[in-house]
C-alpha positions in Angstrom: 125.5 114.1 134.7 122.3 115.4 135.2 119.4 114.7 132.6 119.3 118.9 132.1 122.9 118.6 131.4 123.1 115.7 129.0 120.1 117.2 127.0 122.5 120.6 126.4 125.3 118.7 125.5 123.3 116.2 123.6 121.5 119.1 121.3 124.8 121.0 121.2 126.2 117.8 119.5 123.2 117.2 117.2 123.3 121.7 116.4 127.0 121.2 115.4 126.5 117.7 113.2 123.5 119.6 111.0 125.8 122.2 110.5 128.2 119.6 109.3 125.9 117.9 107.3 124.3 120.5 105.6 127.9 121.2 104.5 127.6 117.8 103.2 124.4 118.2 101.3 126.0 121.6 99.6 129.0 119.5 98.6 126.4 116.4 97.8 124.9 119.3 95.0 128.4 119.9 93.6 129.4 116.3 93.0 127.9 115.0 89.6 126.5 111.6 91.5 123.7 109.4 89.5 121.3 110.3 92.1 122.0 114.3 91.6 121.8 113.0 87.9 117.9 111.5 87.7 116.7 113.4 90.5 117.6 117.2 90.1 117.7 120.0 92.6 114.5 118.7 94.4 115.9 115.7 95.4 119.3 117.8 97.0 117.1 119.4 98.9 115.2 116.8 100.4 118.9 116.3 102.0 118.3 119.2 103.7 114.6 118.4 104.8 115.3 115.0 106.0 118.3 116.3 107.8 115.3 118.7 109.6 113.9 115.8 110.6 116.7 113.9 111.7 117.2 116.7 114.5 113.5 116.8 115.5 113.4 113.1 116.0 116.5 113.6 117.9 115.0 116.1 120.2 111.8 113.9 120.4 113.6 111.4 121.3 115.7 113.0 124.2 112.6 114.4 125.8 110.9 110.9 125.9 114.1 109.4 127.9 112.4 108.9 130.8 115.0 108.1 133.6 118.9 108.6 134.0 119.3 104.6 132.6 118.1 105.6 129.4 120.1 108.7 129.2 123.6 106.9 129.7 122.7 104.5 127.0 120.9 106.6 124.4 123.0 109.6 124.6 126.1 107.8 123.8 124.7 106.1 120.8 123.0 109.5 119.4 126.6 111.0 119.9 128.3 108.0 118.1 125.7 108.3 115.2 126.1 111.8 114.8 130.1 111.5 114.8 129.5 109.1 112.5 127.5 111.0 110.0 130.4 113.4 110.4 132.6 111.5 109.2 130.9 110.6 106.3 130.8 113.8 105.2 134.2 114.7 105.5 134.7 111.6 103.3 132.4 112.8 100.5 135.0 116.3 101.1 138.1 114.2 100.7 136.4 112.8 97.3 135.6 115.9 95.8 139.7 117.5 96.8 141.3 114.2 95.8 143.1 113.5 99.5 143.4 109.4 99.5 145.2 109.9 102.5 142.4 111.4 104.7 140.3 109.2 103.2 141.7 105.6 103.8 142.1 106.8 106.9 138.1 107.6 107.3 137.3 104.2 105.6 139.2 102.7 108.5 137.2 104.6 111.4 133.7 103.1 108.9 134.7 100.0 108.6 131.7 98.6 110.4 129.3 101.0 108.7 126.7 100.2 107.1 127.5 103.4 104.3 131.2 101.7 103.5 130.3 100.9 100.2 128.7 104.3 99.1 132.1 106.0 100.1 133.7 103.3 97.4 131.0 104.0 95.3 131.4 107.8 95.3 135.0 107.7 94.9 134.6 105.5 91.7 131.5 107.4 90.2 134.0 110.5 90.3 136.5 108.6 87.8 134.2 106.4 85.6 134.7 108.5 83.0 138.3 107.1 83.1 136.6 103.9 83.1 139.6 102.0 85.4 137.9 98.5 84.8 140.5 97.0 87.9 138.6 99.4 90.1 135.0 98.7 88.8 135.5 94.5 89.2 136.6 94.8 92.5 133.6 97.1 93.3 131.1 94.7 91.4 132.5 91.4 92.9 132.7 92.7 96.6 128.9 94.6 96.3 127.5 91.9 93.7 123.7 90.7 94.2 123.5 94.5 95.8 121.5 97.4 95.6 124.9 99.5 95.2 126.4 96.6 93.4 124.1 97.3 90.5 123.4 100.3 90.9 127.3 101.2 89.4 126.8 98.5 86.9 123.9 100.5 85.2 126.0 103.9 85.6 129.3 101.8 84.0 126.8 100.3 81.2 125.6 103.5 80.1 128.6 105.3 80.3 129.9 102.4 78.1 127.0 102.9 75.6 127.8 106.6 75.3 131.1 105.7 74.1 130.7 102.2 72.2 132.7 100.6 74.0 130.5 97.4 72.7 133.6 94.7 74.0 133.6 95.6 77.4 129.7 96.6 77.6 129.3 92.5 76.8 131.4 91.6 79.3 129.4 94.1 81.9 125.6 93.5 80.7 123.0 91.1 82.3 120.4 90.4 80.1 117.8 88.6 82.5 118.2 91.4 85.0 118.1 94.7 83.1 115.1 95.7 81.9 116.1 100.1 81.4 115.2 100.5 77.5 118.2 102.8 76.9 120.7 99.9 78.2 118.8 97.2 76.1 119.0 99.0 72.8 123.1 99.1 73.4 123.4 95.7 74.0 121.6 94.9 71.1 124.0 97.5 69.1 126.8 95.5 70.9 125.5 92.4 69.7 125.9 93.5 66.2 129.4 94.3 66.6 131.0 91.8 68.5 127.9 89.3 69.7 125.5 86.9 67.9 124.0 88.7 65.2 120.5 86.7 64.6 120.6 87.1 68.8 120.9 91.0 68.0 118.1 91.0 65.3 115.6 89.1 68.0 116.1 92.1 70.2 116.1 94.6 67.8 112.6 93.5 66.1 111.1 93.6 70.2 112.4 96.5 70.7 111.0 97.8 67.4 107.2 96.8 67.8 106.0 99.0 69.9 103.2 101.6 69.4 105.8 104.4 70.6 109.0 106.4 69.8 112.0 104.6 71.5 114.7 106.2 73.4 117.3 107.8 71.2 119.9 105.2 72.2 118.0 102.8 70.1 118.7 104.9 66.5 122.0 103.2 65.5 120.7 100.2 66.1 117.9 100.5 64.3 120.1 102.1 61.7 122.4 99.3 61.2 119.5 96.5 61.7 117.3 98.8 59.0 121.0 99.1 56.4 121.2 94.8 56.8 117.8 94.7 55.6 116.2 94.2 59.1 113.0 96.1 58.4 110.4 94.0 56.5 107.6 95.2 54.9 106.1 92.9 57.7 107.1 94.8 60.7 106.7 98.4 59.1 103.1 97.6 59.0 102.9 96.0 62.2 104.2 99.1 64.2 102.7 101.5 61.9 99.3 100.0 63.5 100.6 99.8 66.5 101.3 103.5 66.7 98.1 104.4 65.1 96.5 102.2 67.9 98.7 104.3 70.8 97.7 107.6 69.0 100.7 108.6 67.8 100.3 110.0 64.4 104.2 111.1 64.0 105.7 107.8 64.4 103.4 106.5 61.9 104.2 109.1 59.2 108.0 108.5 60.3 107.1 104.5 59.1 105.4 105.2 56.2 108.5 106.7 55.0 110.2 103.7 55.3 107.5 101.4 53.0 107.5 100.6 49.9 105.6 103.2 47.6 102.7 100.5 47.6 102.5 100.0 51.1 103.0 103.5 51.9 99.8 103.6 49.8 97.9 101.1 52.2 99.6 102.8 55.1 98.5 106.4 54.3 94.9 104.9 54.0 94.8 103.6 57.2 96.2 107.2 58.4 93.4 108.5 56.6 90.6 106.7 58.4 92.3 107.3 61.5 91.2 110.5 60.6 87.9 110.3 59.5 86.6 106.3 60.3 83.4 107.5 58.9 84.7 106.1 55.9 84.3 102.7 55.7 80.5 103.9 55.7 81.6 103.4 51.5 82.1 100.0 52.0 82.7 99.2 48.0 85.1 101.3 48.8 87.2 98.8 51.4 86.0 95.5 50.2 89.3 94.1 48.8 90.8 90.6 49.6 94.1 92.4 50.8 95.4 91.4 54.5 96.0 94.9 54.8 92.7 96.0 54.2 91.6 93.4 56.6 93.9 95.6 59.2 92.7 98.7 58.1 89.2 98.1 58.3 89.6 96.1 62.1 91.4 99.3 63.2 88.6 101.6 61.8 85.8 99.9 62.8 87.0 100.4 66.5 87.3 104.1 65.9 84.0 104.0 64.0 82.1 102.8 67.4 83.8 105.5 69.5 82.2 108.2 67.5 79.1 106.1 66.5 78.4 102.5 67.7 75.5 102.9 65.5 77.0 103.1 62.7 80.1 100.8 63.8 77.2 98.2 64.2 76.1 98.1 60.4 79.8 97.9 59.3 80.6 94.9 61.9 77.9 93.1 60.4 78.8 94.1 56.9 82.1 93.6 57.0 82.7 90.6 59.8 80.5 88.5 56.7 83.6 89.3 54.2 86.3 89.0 56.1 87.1 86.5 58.6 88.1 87.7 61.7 89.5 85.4 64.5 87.5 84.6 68.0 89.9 87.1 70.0 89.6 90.2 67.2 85.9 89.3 67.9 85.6 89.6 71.7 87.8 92.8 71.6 85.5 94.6 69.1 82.2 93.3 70.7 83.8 94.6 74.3 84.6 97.8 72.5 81.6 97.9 70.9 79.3 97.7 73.8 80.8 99.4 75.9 80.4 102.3 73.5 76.9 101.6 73.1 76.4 102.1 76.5 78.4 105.6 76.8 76.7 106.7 73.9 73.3 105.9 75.8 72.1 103.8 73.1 69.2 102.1 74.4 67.8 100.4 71.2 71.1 99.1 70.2 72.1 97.7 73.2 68.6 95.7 73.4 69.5 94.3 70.0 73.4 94.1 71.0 72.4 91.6 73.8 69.8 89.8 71.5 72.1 88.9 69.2 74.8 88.3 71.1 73.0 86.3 74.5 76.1 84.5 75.3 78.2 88.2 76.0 79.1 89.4 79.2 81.8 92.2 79.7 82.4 93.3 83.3 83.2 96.8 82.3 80.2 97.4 80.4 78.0 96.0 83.0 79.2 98.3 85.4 78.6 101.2 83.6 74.8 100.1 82.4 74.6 100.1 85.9 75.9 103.7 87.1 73.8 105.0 84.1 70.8 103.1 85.1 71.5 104.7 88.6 71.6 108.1 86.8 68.1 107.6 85.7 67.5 106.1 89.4 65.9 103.3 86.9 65.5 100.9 89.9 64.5 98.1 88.2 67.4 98.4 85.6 70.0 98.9 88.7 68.2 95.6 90.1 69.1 93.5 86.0 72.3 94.7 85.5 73.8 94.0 89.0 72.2 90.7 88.1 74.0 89.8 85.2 77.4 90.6 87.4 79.6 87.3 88.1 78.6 86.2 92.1 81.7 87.1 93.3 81.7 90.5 92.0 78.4 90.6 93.6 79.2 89.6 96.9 81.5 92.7 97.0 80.6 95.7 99.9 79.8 97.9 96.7 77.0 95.9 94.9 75.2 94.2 97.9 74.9 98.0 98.9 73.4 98.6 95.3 71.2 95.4 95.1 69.7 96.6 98.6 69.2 100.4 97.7 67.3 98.7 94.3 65.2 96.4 96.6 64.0 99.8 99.1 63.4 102.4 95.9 61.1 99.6 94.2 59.6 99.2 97.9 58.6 102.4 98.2 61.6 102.3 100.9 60.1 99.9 102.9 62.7 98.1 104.6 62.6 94.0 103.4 64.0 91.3 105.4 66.1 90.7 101.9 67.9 94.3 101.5 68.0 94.2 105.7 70.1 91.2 105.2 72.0 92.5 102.1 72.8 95.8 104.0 73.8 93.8 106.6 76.7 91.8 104.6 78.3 94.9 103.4 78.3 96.7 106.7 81.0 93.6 107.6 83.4 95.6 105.6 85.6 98.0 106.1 84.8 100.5 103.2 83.3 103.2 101.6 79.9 101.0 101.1 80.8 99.0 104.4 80.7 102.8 105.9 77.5 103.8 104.3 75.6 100.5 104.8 76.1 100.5 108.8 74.9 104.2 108.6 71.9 103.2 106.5 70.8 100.3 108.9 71.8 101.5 112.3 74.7 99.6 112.7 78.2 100.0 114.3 81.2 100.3 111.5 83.5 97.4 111.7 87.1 97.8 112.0 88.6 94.2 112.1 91.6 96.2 113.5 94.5 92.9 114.3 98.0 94.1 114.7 100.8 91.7 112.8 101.6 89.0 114.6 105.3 89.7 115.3 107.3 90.3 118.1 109.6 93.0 119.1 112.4 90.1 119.0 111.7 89.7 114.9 112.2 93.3 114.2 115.1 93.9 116.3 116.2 90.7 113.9 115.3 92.8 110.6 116.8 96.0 112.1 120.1 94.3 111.6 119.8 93.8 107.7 122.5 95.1 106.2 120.2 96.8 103.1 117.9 97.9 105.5 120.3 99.4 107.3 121.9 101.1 104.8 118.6 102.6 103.5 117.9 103.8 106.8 121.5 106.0 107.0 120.7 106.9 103.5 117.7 108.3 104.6 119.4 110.1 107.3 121.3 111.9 105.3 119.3 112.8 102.8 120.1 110.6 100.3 116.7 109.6 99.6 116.8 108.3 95.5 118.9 105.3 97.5 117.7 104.7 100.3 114.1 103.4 98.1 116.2 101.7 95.9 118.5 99.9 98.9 114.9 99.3 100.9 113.0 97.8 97.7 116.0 95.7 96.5 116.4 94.4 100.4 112.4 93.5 100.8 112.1 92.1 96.7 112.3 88.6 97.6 110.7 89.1 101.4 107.9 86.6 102.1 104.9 87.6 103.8 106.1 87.3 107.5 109.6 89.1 106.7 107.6 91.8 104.8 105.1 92.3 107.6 108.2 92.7 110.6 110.1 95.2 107.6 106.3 97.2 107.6 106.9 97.1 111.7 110.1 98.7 111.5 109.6 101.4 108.9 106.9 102.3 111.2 109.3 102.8 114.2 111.3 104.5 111.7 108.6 106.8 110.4 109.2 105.8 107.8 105.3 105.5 106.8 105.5 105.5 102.9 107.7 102.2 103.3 105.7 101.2 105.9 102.8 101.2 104.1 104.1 99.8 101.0 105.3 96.7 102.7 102.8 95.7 104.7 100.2 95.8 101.8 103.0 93.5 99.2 102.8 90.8 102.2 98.5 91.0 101.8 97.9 91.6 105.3 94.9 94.2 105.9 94.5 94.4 109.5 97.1 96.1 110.9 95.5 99.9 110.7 98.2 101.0 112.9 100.7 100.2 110.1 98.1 101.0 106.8 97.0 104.1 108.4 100.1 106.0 109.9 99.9 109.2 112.1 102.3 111.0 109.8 103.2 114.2 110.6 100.2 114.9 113.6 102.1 117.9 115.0 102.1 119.9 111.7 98.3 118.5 110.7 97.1 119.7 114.3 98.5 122.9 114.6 97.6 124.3 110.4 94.0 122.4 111.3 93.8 124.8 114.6 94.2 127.9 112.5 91.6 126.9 110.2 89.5 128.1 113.1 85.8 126.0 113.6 83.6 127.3 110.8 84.8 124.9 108.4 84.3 121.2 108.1 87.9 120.7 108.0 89.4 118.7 110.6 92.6 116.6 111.0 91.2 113.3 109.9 90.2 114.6 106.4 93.5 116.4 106.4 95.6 112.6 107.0 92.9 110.7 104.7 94.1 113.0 101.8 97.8 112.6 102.8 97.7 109.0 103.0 95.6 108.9 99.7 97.6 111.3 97.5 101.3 110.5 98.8 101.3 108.0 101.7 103.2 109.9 103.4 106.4 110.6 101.5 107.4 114.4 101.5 109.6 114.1 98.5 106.7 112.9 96.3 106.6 113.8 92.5 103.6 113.0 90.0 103.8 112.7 86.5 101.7 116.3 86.2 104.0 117.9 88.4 102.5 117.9 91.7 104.4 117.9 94.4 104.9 116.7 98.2 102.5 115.1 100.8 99.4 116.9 99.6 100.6 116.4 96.3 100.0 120.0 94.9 100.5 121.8 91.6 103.1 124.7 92.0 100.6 127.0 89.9 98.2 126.2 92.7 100.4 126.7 95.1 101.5 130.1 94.1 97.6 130.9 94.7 97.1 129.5 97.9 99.8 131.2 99.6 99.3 134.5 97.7 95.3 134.4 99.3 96.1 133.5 103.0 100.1 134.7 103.6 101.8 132.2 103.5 105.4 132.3 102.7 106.1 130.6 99.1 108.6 131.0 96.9 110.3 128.1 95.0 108.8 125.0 94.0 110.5 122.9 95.9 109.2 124.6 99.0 106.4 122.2 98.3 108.5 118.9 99.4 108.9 120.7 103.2 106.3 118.9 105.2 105.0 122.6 106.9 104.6 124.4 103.9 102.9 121.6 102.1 100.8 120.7 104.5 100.0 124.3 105.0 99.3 125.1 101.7 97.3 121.9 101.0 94.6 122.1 103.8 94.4 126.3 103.0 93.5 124.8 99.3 91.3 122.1 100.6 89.6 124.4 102.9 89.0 127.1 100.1 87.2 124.0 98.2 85.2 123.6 101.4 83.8 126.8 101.5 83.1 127.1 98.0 80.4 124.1 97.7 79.0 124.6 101.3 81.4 122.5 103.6 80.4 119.4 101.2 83.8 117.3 101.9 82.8 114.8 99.2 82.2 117.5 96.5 85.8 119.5 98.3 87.0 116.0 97.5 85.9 115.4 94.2 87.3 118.8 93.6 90.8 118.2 95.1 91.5 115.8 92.2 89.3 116.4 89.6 89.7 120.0 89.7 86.7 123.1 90.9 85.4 123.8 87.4 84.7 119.7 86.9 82.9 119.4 89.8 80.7 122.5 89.1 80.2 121.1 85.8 78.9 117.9 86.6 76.4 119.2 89.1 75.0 121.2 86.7 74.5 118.2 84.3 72.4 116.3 87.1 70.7 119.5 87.9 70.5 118.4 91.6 68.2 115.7 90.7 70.4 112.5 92.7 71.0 111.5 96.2 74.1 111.8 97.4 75.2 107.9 97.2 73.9 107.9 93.5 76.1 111.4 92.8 79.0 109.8 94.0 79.0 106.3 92.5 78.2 108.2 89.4 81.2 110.3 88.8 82.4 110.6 85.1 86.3 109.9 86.6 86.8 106.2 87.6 90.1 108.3 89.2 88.0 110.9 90.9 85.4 108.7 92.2 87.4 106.0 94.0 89.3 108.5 95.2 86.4 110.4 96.6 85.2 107.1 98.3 88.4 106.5 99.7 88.5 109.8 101.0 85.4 110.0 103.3 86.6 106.2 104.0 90.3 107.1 105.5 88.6 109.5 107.1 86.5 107.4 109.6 89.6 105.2 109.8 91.8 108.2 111.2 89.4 109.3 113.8 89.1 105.5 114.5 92.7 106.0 114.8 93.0 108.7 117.0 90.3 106.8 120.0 87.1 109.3 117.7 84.1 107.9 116.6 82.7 109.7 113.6 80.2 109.6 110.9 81.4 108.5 107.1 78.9 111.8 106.3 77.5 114.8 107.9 73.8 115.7 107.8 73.9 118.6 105.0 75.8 116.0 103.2 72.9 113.0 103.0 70.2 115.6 102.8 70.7 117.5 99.7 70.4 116.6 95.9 72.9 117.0 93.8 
């Protein structure tokens, strides 16, 4: 058979098996699994996206077979996956229709697969309603100590909850392994029913002191607990501050209505000066020998200091001589406390701040004296404050960069033999200030690029794990909610070495967000080739080409925002609802494809690698050109948002270089990530055999 041949039949194969499996993510939507259940639509159709994939790697992969050898032996084993994958579909089929004939009969032709257990598994998730226990402990002791294995135990244990069936949830729940709030507060409503009560009350108080609401499958527990007399004045208090302290108003009311009409007194106080902490200004007012006074005034003198650490400082020394307050409630205000001084800009109080308290040192507050002092371009102050950081925090790329720049203002940037040799020590590093130092003294950047030491023999030895094999189908097909939970539980208890060979084989995999995650849990730095995947270069290349050349956008920048925002993984989700590998709002979305033409109509468009990538460079390119083809200002912008950025150049009034502007950002968030930005950068086009620059020349020149 000729190679031209075997390709046609091979791609016929892999045409008709998407077909197939597509079928199998369309009946993958209509089955009511716990993945479909915590994941929603977006995650069914990242079936369909990775099956994409699957059939592009196929291709790839046929056109690099080099030689008729190859072809005899990797066509085969494509066909046999594919059939396979087949097969598992029409198992999931036979689920859904109820035919136990086809589907013993399937299970036979998997027996060696590494998916046999998810075809058990979806057969029982279909009837654990019916909750057939015979079923479930011959699932749980043939899968126990697996992802799978537990993964039905959670499903059983909440399904169990729902229906307080507290006898057999005892028998099913592991306390030292499940952490899930929701399945904690039913054993602990078990407990009461058919356990050890004063073990039930233990859980019941932790799970009560918390600063927030709890899932609603704690309320008959706390019911019952609350009816036995549970709830002592004692703990209403203590989680009414707690509450208070996270902010949340409500739950604090809710409390109050649970005190006594005298602590709902003391309580409603205390809700008062959350209020208005300007208060205990009337200091007659709050001297009383009452503990809960003592509470009330610790909690409002922190809120004092956040809207005036000048006033917060009278009432600490007013009140801190009436009431005794411990060494720890003392260190937490006087962290608070000058910190706040220092955001507030509070010159004079800080001097007497440190006076009075010589022996203080908080890390935090150092650092920010210092990006203020940089705001004034107070070199002198810079030069103190970096000073009074521990050595080791001063050894870091960051501040020997600092404690150089110091030395050449207050030179009259004159070049000393001392900030030549500081300059020197950071340009060893591989960073943002590593970057900048080389650039300021002349010097090359340094890479310390060192692959893992570990041999193709060691990952063809992982390749066979059975959980990383079953993530890897799971990935296949689309299952993707699995196959992280089969490749997390399978590297949990990995040392260093196994987790390094794992990072080497989600790379061959391209698998990069795995890849990435494991080789930085085994602490190994080096390998670029693994931190600092190619993901996706065909897509980047060819949306970077139709940028055309009048933009500072190129490829690099395009994979250092990738890498930064998502590492990688397509099916990404944030907490504000951004979404994919460039990690976009939909709202923005709509906007950028509505501007340049580019087909958008669903959300979940956003987690196909094209149009996100598509979208997300049009975005970061629009950024460009509106402040000047600045990528560290683009940057700023892609996280922090366009209006921010304008905002804060108008408040330095284009008065700072551009290494104080950027260590100076307001965002902790937005400045790291604009660092790591221009960073990655470098590292990509270090990457792709490019040398670059970390900046360009309109970049260094300007003030901003």
């Amino acid at each position: 058979m000729s190679i031209a041949k075997g390709g046609h039949a091979f791609l016929a194969i892999v045409a008709t098996s998407m077909l197939s499996i597509n079928t199998f993510a369309s009946t993958s939507t209509l089955d009511a699994t716990a993945d479909n259940a915590h994941n929603g639509i977006a995650n069914q159709l990242n079936i369909a996206q990775n099956l994409v994939a699957y059939r592009s790697a196929a291709m790839q992969k046929l056109r690099s077979i080099p030689n008729a050898a190859k072809e005899k032996h990797s066509i085969p084993n494509a066909q046999k996956t594919v059939a396979a994958r087949q097969k598992l579909r029409s198992a999931r089929i036979a689920i859904k229709h109820g035919n136990n004939k086809q589907l013993s009969r399937l299970k036979q032709e998997l027996k060696n697969h590494p998916l046999l257990p998810y075809i058990d598994y979806w057969a029982l998730s279909k009837k654990l309603s019916s909750l057939p226990y015979k079923e479930i402990d011959q699932f749980l002791n043939e899968y126990q100590n697996t992802a799978i294995g537990n993964w039905l135990r959670l499903e059983l244990l909440r399904e169990l909850g729902r229906r307080e069936r507290f006898r057999a949830y005892l028998k099913y729940y592991r306390p030292q392994q499940i952490t899930r709030i929701t399945l904690r507060c039913y054993y602990a409503d078990a407990l009461i029913h058919h356990g050890n009560k004063q073990h039930a009350n233990a859980l019941i108080r932790e799970l009560w002191s918390v600063g927030n609401s709890q899932a609603k499958a704690c309320d008959p527990a706390f019911k019952r607990w609350m009816a036995d007399g549970g709830l002592t004045a004692k703990l209403a208090w203590q989680r009414h501050r707690l509450a208070l302290a996270a902010n949340n108003l409500q739950l604090a009311k809710y409390i109050t209505s649970k005190m006594s009409p005298s602590q709902a007194k003391l309580a409603r106080l205390m809700q008062s000066v959350y209020r208005n902490p300007l208060q205990l200004m009337q200091f007659e007012r709050f001297i009383n020998q009452n503990a809960q006074y003592r509470d009330i005034i610790f909690f409002g003198l922190q809120r004092l200091a956040s809207k005036s650490a000048e006033q917060a400082t009278q009432a600490w020394e007013r009140y801190s001589a009436s009431y005794f307050f411990n060494d720890k409630e003392r260190d937490n205000f006087l962290r608070h406390l000058a910190l706040q001084l220092a955001i507030q800009d509070n010159q004079e109080g800080l001097r007497i701040f440190f006076s009075q308290n010589s022996d203080f040192f908080d890390q935090r507050t150092t650092e920010w004296l210092i990006r203020q002092s940089l705001r004034e371009l107070n070199w002198a102050q810079v030069a103190l404050w970096i000073n009074r950081l521990p050595e080791d925090v001063q050894s870091q790329d960051r501040w020997l960069y600092w404690q150089a720049r110091a030395i050449d203002a207050q030179e009259g940037n004159r070049r000393t033999k001392t900030a030549q040799r500081l300059y020197q020590r950071a340009a060893n590093g591989r960073s943002y200030y590593g970057f900048l130092a080389a650039d300021t003294i002349g010097q090359h950047y340094s890479f310390s690029d060192r692959p893992v030491p570990i041999t193709s023999g060691q990952v063809k030895q992982m390749a066979a794990h059975t959980g990383l094999r079953r993530a890897q189908e799971l990935k296949a097909i689309g299952e993707l909610y699995h196959a992280q939970r089969e490749w997390n539980y399978a590297t949990a208890a990995m040392n260093s070495t196994e987790l390094m060979t794992a990072s080497k084989l989600a790379s061959t995999w391209g698998w990069h967000q795995k890849s990435i995650q494991s080789i930085l849990a085994a602490g190994y730095l080096d390998d670029l080739k693994l931190r600092f995947p190619l993901g996706f270069p065909h897509i980047i290349d060819q949306v970077v080409d139709g940028m055309g050349n009048k933009s500072a956008l190129d490829s690099y920048l395009i994979y250092a925002v990738t890498r930064q925002e998502s590492h990688f993984r397509h099916d990404a989700k944030s907490g504000s609802g951004a979404l994919g590998l460039m990690q976009l709002l939909p709202s923005t979305a709509q906007i950028t494809a509505r501007r340049n033409g580019v087909s958008y109509r669903h959300n979940w468009d956003l987690l196909t690698p094209k149009t996100n990538i598509t979208l997300g460079t049009h975005y970061l390119n629009a950024l460009l050109r509106r402040f000047d083809n600045n990528r560290f200002l683009a940057a700023a912008a892609y996280n922090a948002g366009p209006t921010r950025v304008s905002n804060w150049l108008k408040q330095t009034k284009k008065q700072l270089p551009q290494d104080v502007w950027i260590e100076t950002i307001p965002f902790r968030e937005t400045r790291n990530y604009v660092q790591q930005v221009l960073s990655y950068r470098v590292i990509y086009a270090y990457r792709s055999g490019t040398q670059t620059s970390l900046l360009r020349a309109n970049e260094t020149r300007g003030k901003y």
